[in-house]
C-alpha positions in Angstrom: -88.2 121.1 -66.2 -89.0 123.3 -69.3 -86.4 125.4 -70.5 -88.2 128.5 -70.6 -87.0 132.2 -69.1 -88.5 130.9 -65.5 -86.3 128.0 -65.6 -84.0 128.9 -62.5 -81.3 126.8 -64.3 -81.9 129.2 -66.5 -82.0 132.5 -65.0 -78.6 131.6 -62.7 -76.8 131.0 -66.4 -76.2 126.9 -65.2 -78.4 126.1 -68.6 -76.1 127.3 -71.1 -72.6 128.1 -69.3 -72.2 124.1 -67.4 -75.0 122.5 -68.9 -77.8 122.0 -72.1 -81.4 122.4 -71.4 -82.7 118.8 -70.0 -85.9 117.7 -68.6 -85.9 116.2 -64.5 -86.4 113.1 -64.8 -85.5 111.5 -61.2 -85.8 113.0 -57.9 -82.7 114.6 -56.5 -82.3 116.7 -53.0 -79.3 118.0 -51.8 -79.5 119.0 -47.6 -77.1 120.9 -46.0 -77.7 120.1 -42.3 -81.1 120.9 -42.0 -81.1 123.4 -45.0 -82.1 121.6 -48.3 -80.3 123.4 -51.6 -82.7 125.3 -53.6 -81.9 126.8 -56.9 -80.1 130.0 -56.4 -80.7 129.8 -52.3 -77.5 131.5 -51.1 -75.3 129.4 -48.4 -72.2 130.5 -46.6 -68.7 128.6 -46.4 -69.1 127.6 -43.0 -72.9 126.0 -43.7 -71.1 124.0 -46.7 -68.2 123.5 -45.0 -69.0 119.2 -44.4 -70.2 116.9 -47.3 -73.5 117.5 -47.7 -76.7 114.6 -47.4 -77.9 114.1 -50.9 -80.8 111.4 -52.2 -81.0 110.3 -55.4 -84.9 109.1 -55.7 -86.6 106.6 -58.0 -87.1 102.6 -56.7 -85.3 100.4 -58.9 -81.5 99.7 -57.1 -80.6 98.6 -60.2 -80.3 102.4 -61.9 -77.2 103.7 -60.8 -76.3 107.6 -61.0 -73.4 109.7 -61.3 -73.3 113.4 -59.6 -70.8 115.9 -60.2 -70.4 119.0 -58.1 -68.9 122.0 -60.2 -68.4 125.8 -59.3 -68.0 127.4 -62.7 -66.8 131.0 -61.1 -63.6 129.8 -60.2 -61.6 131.9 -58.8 -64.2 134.6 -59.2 -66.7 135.7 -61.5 -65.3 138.7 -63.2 -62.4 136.3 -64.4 -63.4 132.3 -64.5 -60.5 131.3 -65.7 -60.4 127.8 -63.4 -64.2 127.4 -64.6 -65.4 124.6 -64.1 -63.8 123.9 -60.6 -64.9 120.1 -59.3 -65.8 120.0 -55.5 -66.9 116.5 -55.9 -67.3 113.3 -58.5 -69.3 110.4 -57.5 -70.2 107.4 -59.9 -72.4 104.1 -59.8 -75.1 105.9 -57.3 -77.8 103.2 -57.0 -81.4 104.7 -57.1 -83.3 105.4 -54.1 -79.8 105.9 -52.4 -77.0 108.9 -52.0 -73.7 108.4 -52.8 -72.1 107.2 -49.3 -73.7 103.9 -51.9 -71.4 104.7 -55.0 -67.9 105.2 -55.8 -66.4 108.7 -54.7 -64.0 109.3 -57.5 -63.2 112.5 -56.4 -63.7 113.3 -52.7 -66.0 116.1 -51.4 -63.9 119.7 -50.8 -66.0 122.6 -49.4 -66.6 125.8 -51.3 -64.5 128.8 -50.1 -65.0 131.5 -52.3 -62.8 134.9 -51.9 -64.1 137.0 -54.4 -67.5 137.2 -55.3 -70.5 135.2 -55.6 -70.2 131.9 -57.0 -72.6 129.2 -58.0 -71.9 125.8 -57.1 -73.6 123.3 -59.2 -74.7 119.8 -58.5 -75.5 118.0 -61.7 -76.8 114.3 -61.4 -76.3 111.7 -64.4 -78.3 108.4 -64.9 -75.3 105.8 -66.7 -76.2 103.6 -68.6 -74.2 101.0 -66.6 -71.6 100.5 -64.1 -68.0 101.7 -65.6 -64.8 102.7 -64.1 -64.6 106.3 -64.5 -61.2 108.1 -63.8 -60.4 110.9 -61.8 -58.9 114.1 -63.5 -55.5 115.3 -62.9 -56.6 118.5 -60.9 -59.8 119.8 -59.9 -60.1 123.1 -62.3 -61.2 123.4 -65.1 -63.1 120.0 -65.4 -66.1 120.3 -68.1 -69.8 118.9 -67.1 -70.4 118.9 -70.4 -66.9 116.7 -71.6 -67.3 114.5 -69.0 -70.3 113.6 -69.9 -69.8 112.6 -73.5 -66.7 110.9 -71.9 -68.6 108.6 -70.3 -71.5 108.4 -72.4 -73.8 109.7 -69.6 -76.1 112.1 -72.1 -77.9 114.9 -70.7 -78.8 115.7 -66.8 -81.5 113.6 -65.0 -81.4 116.3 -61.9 -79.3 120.0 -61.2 -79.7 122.2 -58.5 -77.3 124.8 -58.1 -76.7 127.5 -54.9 -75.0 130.7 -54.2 -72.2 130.8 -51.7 -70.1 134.1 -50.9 -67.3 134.7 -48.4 -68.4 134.7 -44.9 -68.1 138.4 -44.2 -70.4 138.7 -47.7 -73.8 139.8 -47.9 -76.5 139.9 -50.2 -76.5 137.6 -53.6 -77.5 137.2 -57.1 -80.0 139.2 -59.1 -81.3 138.4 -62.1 
C-alpha cells in the first residue's frame, strides 16, 4: 500500500504513531460476525465484544505469521498515557490459516473504551521462523514497533485498524 496522504493507515495516524510506512504484502481480513474490519469502519463494544474470525492469506503452510492487536488511545485520546494497550498477541500463524492455528501468547480481551474514540489496530507480522516469543508483564503500554525489532519480525505484512467508542457514543473520526 503506498504511503501517500490517501493511505487510510495514514490518514487514522496508525503509520507514524504504532507503525512505519510498509507495503501489503499478504492478504489479511479481520470479520467481526458478519462485519469484516475496514480501515477506520467504526464498531461498538458490544460488536467486538468475542474474538474476532481473522485469515491470514497466502498458500504456503510453511510461512507462519504473527498478529498483534494494539489500541494506542489508551485510556483516552486526549491523554494516551497507557498507549499502546495489547488486546491480543498471537505468534507462529501458518499461512492460509487464522490464528485458532498459532500460539496465543496473549489471549483476546474486548475493547471497552470510556472516553473517546479509540482505534484499535491489528498489525500482522510474517517471522522469519518459528520462535518462542514471551508475553509482557501487563498489557499497556506494549510497543508494535519494539516488539518487532524484539523478535526480528521487520516491518508489517498487513494492518487494518477500526474505530470503537462507548456504546451510548455516536459518530467517529474525521480527518
Amino acid at each position: 500500500m503506498p504511503s501517500g496522504s490517501r493511505n487510510p493507515l495514514v490518514v487514522g495516524r496508525v503509520i507514524g504513531e504504532v507503525i512505519d510506512p510498509f507495503e501489503i504484502s499478504i492478504p489479511f481480513r479481520v470479520t467481526y460476525g458478519n462485519r469484516e474490519v475496514g480501515n477506520g469502519c467504526e464498531l461498538k463494544p458490544s460488536q467486538v465484544a468475542n474474538q474476532p474470525r481473522v485469515s491470514v492469506g497466502g498458500d504456503d503452510l510453511r510461512n507462519f505469521y504473527t498478529m498483534v492487536l494494539v489500541d494506542p488511545d489508551a485510556p483516552s485520546p486526549s491523554n494516551p498515557n497507557f498507549r499502546e494497550y495489547l488486546h491480543w498477541l498471537v505468534t507462529d500463524i501458518p499461512e492460509t490459516t487464522g490464528p485458532n492455528f498459532g500460539n496465543e501468547v496473549v489471549s483476546y480481551e474486548s475493547p471497552r473504551p470510556t472516553m473517546g474514540i479509540h482505534r484499535l489496530v491489528f498489525v500482522l507480522f510474517r517471522q522469519q521462523f518459528r520462535q518462542r516469543v514471551y508475553a509482557p508483564g501487563w498489557r499497556q503500554n506494549f510497543n508494535t514497533r519494539e516488539f518487532a525489532e524484539l523478535y526480528n519480525l521487520g516491518l508489517p505484512v498487513a494492518a487494518v485498524f477500526f474505530n470503537c467508542q462507548r456504546e451510548s457514543g455516536s459518530g467517529g473520526r474525521t480527518f
